[in-house]
N, C-alpha and C positions, 0 to 999 in steps of 0.2 A: 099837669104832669106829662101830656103828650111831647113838649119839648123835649124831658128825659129819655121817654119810651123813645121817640125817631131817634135822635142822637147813639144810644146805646143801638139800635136795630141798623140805621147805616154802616157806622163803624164797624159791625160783624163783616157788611158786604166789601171793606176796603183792603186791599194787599199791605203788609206792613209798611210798605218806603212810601204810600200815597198821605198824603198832606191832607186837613181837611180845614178849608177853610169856612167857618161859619159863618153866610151875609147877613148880618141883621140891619140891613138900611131899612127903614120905615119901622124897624119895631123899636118898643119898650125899651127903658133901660132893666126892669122887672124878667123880661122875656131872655135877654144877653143872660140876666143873672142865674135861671134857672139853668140856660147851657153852662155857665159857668160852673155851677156848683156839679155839674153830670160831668166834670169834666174837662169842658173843652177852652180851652184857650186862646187859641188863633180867631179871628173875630176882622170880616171883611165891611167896609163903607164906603160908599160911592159921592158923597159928601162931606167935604172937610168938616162945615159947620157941625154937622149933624155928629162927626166922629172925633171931634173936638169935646164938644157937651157931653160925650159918653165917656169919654178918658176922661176928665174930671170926676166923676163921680164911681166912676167902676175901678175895681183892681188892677194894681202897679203891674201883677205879672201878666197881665193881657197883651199879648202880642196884636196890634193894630194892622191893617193889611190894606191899602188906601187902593180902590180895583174900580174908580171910576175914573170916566176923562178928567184929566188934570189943566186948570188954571193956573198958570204958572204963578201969578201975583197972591194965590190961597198958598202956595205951597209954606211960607213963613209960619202960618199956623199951626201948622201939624210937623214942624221940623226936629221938635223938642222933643216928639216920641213916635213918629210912624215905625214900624218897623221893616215893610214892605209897600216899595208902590209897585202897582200891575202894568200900568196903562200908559207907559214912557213909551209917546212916538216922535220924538224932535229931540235933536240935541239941542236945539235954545231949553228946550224943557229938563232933559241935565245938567246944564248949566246952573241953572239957574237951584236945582234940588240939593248943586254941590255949595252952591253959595250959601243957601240959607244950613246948609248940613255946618258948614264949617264955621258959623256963626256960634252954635252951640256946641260944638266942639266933637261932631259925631261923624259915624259911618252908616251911610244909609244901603239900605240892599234896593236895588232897581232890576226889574224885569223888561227886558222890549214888546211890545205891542206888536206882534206880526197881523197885519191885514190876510186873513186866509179865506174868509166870507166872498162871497157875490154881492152884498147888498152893498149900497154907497154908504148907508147909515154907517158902516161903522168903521173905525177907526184903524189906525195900525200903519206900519211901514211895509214897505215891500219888500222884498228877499234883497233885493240886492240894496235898498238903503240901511236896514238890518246890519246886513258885511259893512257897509260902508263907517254904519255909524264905531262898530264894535273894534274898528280897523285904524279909527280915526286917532290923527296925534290931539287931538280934545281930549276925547276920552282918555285918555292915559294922562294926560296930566292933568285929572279932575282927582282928587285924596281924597275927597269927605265920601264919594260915593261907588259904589259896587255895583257893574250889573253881573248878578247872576244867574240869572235866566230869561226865556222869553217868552211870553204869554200870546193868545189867541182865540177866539169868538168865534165858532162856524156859524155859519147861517141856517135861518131861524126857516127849518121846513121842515115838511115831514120826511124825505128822500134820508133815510139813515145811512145809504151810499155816500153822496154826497158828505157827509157831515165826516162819513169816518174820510175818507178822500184827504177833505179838509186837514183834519186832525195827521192825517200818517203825513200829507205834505209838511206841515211843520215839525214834527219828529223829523223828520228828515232833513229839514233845516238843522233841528238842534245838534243833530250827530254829527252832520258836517263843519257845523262849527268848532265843534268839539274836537274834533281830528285835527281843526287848526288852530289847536289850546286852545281857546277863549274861554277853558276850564268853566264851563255853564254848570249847574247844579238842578236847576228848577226848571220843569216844564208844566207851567200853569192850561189846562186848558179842559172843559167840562164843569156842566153845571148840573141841575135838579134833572133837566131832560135829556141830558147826553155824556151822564158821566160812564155810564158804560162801555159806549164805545170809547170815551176819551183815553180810558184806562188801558180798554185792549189795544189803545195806537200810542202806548207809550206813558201819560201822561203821571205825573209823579206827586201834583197839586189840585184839588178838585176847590171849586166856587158853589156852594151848595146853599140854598135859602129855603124856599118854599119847602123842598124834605125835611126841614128840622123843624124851621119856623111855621109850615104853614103858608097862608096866602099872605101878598105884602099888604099895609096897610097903606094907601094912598091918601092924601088930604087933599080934597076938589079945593 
């Protein structure tokens, strides 16, 4: 039942307009269920296969939230029901989420990946391919799919300076986009160890695992 107890214990800590996404990559379908029945809905995975085999078996009204790096050629599998990807940094990789979106006749919400980190590991665009992409006559002639917002990864240090830095520089992206309509909604950005600050620099969506779930399960 500790699934229940974190789940109810965080949510006290969240301001009403922040989002909670719960990651269960590497758990149970047992483990998704007990958040489920505590509540919660929204439900993140960083693998298509893996979040494929879980929407078959778990509840229709489970919102899926796809927050890993994306293969463009997986994207077909998961086009029937994702309801949120995080981790769009190329327009070949819009393209391609509008094509398979418009195959089964849907609108998909997409998030951009801003590169805000130091480390090379990870991923994202840069401010100004960000503008470019948001800017683009592609994008606007893509129907099946929506960005509404844009997502981000500080780096993985102990410097809480740093991290919040990180975090206000893209709030600061999002507002200025916003000032040039791109009408944004969603600022994805904070996990298990930095949703605190993510929250104080803005952010309106949290990525949370280990606080609900515990440690992840890894298969050597």
């Amino acid at each position: 039942m500790f699934i229940k107890e974190n789940l109810i214990s965080f949510k006290k800590q969240l301001p009403e307009d922040v989002s909670l996404v719960a990651v269960s990559k590497t758990k149970p379908v047992s483990d998704i269920k007990e958040a489920y029945d505590s509540g919660q809905r929204i439900f993140g995975e960083n693998k298509i296969q893996e979040m494929v085999s879980k929407y078959d078996v778990l509840p229709k009204d489970i919102q899926w939230h796809m927050i890993g790096h994306l293969q463009s050629n997986k994207i077909k599998y998961m086009a029937h029901f994702v309801d949120l990807i995080h981790g769009v940094d190329s327009l070949s990789t819009l393209k391609e989420i509008d094509k398979q979106a418009r195959k089964h006749q849907r609108l998909i919400n997409c998030l951009l990946q801003v590169k805000i980190a130091k480390e090379d590991s990870k991923f994202g665009l840069s401010i100004e391919d960000t503008q470019s992409v948001l800017s683009s006559e592609a994008l606007s002639n893509m129907k099946n799919l929506q960005v509404v917002g844009l997502m981000g990864m500080a780096s993985f240090t102990s410097d809480m300076e740093e991290v919040s830095k990180e975090f206000s520089n893209l709030k600061s992206l999002y507002d200025k986009l916003n000032k040039e309509n791109h009408k944004l909604s969603i600022l994805s950005m904070g996990m298990s160890g930095d949703y605190k600050i993510a929250i104080e620099n803005g952010s309106n969506m949290l990525r949370v695992g280990s606080a609900i779930f515990g440690l992840r399960n890894y298969i050597a």
